[in-house]
C-alpha positions in Angstrom: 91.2 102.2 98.8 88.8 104.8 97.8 90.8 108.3 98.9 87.4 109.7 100.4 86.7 113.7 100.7 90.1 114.6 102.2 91.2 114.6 98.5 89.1 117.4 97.6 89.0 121.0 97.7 86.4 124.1 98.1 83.9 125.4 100.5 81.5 122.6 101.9 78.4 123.3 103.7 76.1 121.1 105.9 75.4 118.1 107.5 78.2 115.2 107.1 75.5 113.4 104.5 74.5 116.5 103.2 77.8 118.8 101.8 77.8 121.1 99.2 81.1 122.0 97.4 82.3 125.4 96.5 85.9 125.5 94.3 88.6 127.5 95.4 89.1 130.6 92.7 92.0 129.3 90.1 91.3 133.1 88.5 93.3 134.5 91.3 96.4 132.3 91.9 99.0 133.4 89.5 102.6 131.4 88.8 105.3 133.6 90.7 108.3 134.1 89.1 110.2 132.7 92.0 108.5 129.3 90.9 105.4 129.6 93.3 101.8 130.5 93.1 100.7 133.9 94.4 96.5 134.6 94.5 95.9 138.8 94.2 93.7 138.2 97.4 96.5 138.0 99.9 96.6 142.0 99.0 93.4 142.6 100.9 94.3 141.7 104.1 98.0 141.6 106.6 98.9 138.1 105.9 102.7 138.7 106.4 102.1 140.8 109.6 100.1 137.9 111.1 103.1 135.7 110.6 104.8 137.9 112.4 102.5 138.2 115.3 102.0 134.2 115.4 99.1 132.3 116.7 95.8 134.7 117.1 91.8 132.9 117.5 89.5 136.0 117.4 86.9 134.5 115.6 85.3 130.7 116.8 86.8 128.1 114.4 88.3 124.4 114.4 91.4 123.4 112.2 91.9 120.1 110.9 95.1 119.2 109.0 95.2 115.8 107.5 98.7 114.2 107.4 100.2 113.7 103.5 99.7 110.3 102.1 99.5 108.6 99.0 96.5 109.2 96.9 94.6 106.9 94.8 96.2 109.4 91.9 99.6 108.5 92.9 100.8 111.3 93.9 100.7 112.3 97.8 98.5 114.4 98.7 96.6 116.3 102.1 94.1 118.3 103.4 93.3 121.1 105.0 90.0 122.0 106.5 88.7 125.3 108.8 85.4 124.4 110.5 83.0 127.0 111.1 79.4 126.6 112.4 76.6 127.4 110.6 75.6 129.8 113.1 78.9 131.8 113.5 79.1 132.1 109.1 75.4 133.7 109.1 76.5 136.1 112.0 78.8 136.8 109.6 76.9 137.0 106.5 78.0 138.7 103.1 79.2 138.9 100.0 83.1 137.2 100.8 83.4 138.7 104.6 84.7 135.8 105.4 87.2 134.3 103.8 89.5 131.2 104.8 94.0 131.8 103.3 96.5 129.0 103.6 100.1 129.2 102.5 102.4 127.1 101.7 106.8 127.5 102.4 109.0 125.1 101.0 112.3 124.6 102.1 113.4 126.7 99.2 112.0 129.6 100.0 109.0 129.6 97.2 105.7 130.7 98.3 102.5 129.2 97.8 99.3 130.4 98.2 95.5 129.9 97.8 92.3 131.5 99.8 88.4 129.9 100.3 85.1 131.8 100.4 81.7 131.1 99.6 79.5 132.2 96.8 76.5 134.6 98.6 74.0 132.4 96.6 74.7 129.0 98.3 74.3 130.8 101.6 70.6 130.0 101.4 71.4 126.2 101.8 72.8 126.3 104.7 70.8 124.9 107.6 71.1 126.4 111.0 72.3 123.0 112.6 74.9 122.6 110.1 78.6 123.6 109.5 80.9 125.4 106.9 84.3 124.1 106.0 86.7 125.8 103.9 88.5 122.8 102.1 92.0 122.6 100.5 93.2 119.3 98.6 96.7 120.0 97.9 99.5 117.6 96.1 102.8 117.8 97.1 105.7 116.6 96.6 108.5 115.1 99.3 110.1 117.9 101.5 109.2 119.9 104.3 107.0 123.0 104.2 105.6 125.6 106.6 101.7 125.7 106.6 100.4 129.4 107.8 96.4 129.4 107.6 94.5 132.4 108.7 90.6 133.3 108.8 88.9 136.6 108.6 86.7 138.9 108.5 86.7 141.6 106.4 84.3 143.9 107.7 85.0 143.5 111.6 89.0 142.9 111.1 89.1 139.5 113.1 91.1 137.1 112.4 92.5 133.8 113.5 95.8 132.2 112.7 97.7 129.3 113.2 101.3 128.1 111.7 102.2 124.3 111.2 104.8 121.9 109.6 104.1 119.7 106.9 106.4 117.1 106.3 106.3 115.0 103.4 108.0 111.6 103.2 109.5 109.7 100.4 108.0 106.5 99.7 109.6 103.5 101.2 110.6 101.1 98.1 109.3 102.8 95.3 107.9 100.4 92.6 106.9 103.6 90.3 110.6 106.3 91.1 110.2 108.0 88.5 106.7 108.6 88.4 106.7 112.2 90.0 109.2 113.8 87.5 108.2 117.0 86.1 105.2 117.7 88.5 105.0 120.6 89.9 106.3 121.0 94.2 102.8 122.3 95.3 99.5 121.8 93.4 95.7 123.3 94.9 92.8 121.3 93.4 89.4 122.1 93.6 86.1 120.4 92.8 82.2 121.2 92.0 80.4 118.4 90.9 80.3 114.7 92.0 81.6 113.0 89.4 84.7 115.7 89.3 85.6 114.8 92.8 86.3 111.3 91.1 88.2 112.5 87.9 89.4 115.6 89.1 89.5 117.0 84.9 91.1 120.2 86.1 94.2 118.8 87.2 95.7 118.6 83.5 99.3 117.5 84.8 100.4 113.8 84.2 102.3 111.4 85.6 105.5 110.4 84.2 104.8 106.9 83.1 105.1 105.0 79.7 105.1 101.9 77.6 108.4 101.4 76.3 107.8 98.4 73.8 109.8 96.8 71.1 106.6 97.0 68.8 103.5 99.1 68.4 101.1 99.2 71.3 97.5 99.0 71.3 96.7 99.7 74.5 92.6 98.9 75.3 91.2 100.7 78.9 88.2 98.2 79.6 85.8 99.5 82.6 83.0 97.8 84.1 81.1 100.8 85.8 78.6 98.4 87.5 78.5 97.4 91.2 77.6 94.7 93.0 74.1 94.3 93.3 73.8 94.2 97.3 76.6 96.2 98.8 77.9 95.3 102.4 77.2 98.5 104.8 78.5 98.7 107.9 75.8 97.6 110.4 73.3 96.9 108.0 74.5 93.8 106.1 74.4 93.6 102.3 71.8 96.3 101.0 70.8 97.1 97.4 73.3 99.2 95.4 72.1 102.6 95.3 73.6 106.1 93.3 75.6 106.1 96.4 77.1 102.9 95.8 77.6 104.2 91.9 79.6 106.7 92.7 81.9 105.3 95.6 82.7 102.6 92.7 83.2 105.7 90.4 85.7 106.9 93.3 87.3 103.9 93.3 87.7 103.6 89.2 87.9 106.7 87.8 91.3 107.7 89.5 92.5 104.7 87.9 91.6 105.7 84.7 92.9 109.0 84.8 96.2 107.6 85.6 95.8 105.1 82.2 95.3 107.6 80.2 98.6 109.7 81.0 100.7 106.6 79.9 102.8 107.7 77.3 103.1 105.1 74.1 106.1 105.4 72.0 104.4 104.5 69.1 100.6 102.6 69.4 97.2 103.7 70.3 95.0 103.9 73.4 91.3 103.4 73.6 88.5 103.6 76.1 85.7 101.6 77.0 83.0 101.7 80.0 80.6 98.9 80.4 77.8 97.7 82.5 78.4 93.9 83.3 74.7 94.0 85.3 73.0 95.6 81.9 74.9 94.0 79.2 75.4 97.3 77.6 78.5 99.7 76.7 78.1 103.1 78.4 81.2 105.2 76.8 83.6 104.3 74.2 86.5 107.2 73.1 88.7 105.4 70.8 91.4 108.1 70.7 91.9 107.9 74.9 95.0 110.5 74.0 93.1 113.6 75.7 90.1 112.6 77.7 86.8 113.8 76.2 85.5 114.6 79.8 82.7 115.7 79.5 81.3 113.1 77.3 82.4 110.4 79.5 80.3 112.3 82.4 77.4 112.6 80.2 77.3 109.5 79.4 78.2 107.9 82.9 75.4 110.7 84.3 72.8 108.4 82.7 73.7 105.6 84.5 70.9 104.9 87.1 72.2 101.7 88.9 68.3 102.1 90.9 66.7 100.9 87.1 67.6 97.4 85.7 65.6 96.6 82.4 63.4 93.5 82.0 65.9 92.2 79.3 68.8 92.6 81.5 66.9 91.0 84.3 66.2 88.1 82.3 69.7 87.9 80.6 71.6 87.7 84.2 72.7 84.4 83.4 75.1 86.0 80.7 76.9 88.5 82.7 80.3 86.8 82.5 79.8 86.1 79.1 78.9 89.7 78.2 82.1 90.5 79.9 84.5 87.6 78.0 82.9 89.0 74.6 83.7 92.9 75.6 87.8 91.4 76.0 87.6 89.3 72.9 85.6 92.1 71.0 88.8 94.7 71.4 91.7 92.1 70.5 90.0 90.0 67.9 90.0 92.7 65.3 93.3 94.2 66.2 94.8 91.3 66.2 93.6 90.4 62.8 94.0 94.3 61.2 97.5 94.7 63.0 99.3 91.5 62.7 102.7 91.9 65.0 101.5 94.9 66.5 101.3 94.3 71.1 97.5 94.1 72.6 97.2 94.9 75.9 93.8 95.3 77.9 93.8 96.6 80.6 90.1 95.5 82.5 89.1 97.3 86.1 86.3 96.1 88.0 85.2 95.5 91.2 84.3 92.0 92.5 81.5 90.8 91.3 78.9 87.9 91.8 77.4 87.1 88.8 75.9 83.9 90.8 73.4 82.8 88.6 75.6 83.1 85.5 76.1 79.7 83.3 79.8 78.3 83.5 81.9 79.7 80.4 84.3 77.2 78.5 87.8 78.4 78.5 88.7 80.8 75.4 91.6 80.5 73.5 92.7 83.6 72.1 94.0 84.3 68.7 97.3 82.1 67.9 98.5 85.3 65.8 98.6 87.9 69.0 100.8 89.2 70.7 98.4 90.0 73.3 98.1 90.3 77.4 95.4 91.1 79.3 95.9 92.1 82.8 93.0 92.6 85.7 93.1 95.2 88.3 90.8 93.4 90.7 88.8 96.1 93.1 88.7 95.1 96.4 88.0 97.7 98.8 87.2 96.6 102.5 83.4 97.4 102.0 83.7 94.5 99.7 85.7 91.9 101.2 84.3 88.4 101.1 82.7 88.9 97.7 82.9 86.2 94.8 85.1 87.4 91.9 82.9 86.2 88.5 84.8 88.7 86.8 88.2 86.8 87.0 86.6 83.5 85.9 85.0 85.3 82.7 88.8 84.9 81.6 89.4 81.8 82.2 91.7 80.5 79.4 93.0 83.7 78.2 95.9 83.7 80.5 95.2 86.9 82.6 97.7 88.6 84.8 95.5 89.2 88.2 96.4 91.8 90.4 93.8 92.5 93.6 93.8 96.1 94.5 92.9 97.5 98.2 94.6 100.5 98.4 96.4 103.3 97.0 100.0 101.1 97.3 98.7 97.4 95.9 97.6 100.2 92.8 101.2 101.4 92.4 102.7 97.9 92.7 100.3 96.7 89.7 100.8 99.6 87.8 104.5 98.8 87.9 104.0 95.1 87.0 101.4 96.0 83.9 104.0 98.7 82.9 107.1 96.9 83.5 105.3 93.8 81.3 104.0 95.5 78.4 107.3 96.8 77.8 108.9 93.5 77.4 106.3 93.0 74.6 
């Protein structure tokens, strides 16, 4: 489920375990008045007279173009990557002498456009066995559109070029048809930091979703950050969950997140909460979810070290599945009670987990004066297949809607369901 790197933008160098990330410069790309984006940099070199002269490889390179698909952000999305070895980019060395442009043509006519190069200073991490790739994550929506993408060198004058077609299908029985209204034909994302690649906090544009409920909604965003404690690896069997492990999760739920927290509410309120089912502990909690304080949920999910359990943890395992029924019960119970006739809805995401050695919970039986639903979005990518789900059975008698998630389109399909639900509320 987890849309890997091909989601994100910038400059990468190294190994395929060891990348470093360099953001595309926003500062540059300006809204045309056409409806486009034009970057100042195009100015420097003879973009439109390499058009013209078509397909040109003066300088050693590999193109990859990565068909449009959905995204775990709902939206489609593609990439585009220029390979260049290690040993080629130091021949080359300097501040910006090479420098990687891609445009974009739709079918309208409007232009847009977006160049790569790499800050001087990371130069000195790149190893001589290694690689640079100019990276472009790009969101589109359906049409077709030309893709020109050039490489040069501004002191020598090379360049290479190439010209493609994108084309950008509908989806096939939409459950979410609406969902793209508003958003912008062409959007260029770039990323720094590992946690960003997850979130992606620059991209401020929202999908059009909402609540539309006969009463007040309290909408609750309930996030168990923890993963399983041996994670199945390919070849290897079940090893110990590592910061690796941390942040594929985070890949996983943070998309998921963003995408909860652009759901517009007529009238109610939406809160946040992270928590740790392995530590019995809340990491984050941002009770007006309305605009995302990101960088206090990176803070605090930053000091997450899923390497270090505590001796109290250790010895509470057994309540693990209880820690998780009284985070639920914790967010309606006084909702319910300040707020009668108002709709609770939480919203829980979490992977599978095996809480094996957890006692067996007695069904709950939630407040006879709520109005309330909860509804689980059940992780289940394929590195994970096979696993126990404690996590469901930690609800046991509170009625949960269950939806397993594996990819980007089981996500849509539940999103519809939640949405479609807590509107008849």
């Amino acid at each position: 489920m987890h849309c890997r790197s091909w989601l994100f933008s910038g400059v990468l160098i190294g190994a395929v375990f060891a990348s470093l990330f360099a953001a595309p410069s926003i500062a540059q790309q300006l809204p045309a008045p056409s409806g486009g984006i034009v970057d100042s940099t195009f100015a420097e070199v003879h973009f439109d007279r390499w058009i013209t002269e078509g397909p040109t490889k003066q300088i050693p390179w590999n193109l990859e173009i990565d068909s449009p698909r959905l995204s775990s952000y709902q939206r489609i999305a593609a990439q585009v990557l220029v390979h260049v070895s290690s040993r080629e980019f130091l021949r080359r060395s300097g501040s910006g002498r090479l420098k990687a442009f891609m445009q974009l043509t739709s079918q309208q006519g409007r232009v847009f456009q977006s160049h790569l190069s790499l800050d001087p200073d990371k130069q000195q991490n790149l190893a001589p066995d290694s690689e640079v790739q100019f990276y472009w994550g790009i969101f589109l929506l359906p049409g077709e559109y030309r893709l020109d993408v050039a490489l040069a060198d501004a002191t020598t004058g090379e360049h290479n070029f190439l010209q493609r077609t994108l084309r950008v299908k509908p989806l096939k029985n939409d459950p979410l048809p609406g969902a793209w209204k508003g958003l912008p034909e062409v959007e260029f994302f770039g990323t720094q930091g590992d946690f960003e690649k997850a979130y992606l906090p620059d991209v401020d544009t929202a999908l059009n979703l909402g609540i539309a409920a006969a009463h007040p909604v309290d909408l609750h965003i309930l996030v168990n950050v923890a993963v399983p404690e041996r994670v199945p690896v390919f070849g290897l069997g079940p090893v110990p969950a590592s910061s690796t492990a941390f942040m594929r999760g985070l890949g996983d739920l943070l998309p998921l997140v963003k995408i909860l927290g652009q759901l517009h509410l007529a009238h109610g309120t939406r809160g946040l909460e992270l928590i740790d089912a392995t530590r019995h502990g809340v990491v984050y909690t941002q009770n007006d979810f309305q605009t995302a304080d990101w960088q206090g949920m990176k803070t605090a999910l930053q000091a997450v070290n899923p390497n270090i359990i505590d001796v109290k943890s250790l010895q509470q395992r057994g309540r693990s599945a209880a820690f998780v029924r009284d985070r639920v019960l914790a967010l309606l119970h006084p909702s319910a009670a300040a707020s009668p006739g108002r709709a609770q809805v939480v919203i829980l995401l979490s992977h599978e987990m095996d809480f094996s050695r957890s006692a067996k919970l007695p069904p709950v039986t939630l407040p006879a004066n709520c109005n309330c639903k909860i509804f689980y979005l059940r992780l289940r990518p394929v590195y994970l297949l096979g696993y126990r789900d404690d996590i469901g059975k930690s609800l046991n008698g509170m009625n949960p809607r269950i939806f397993s998630v594996n990819s980007s389109k089981s996500a849509r399909k539940a999103l519809a369901a939640i949405i479609a639900e807590a509107s008849q509320m």
